[in-house]
Residue, then its C-alpha position, 0 to 999 in steps of 0.5 A: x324401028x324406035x329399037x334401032x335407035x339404041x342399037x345406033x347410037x351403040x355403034x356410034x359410040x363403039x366406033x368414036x372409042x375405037x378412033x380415039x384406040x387408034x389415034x392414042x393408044x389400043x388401052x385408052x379406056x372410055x372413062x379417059x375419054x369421057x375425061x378428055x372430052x370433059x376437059x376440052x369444053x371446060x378447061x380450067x376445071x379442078x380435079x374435084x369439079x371435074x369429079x363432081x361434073x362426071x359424076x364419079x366418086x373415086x377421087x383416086x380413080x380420077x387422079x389415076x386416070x389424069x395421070x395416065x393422060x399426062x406427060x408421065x403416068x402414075x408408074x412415071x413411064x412417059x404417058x401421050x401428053x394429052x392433058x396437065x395439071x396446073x397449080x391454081x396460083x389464088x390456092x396452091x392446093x388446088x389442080x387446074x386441068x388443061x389439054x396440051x396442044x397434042x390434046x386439043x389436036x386429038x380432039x378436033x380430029x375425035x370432035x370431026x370423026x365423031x359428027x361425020x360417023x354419027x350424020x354420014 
């Protein structure tokens, strides 16, 4: 039985990335959802903060990823809107990250599927 736990928490994990695939975009990858979820329960964070907070190494990959979260994706073809980045006005160098209202609307609806699919 401890085996199936495992196996559980897999498909819990497979059917919240195949909600969010749904609701933004059949592309989304769980590293920008990880992102996004990051960012709900500590919006302000800087892009290094939040490189530190994941655990990530690449500051390139992350800035990629922010940017094809925002309003324009690195190629500046419109993106789903879902985050911004704010300049911090005690150091214009540093990046804040925020979600939209299209973004924390996401994730309630992700926040809700997720607890529902995981205790029901």
């Amino acid at each position: 039985m401890a085996a199936q736990k495992p196996i559980r928490t897999l498909r819990a994990l497979d059917r919240a990335l195949r909600f969010a695939r749904s609701k933004l975009s059949p592309d989304i990858t769980a590293q920008r959802l990880l992102i996004l979820i990051a960012v709900y329960f500590h919006e302000g964070l800087s892009q290094r903060e939040l490189l530190n907070h994941l655990e990530l190494t690449s500051i390139t990959a992350l800035s990629r990823n922010l940017a094809d979260l925002s309003r324009l994706t690195t190629k500046k073809l419109p993106g789903p809107g879902l985050l911004e980045l704010r300049v911090d006005p005690l150091n214009l160098r540093v990046k804040r990250l925020f979600l939209t209202k299209k973004g924390k609307r996401f994730m309630k609806q992700w926040l809700a599927f997720t607890s529902t699919a995981t205790t029901g």
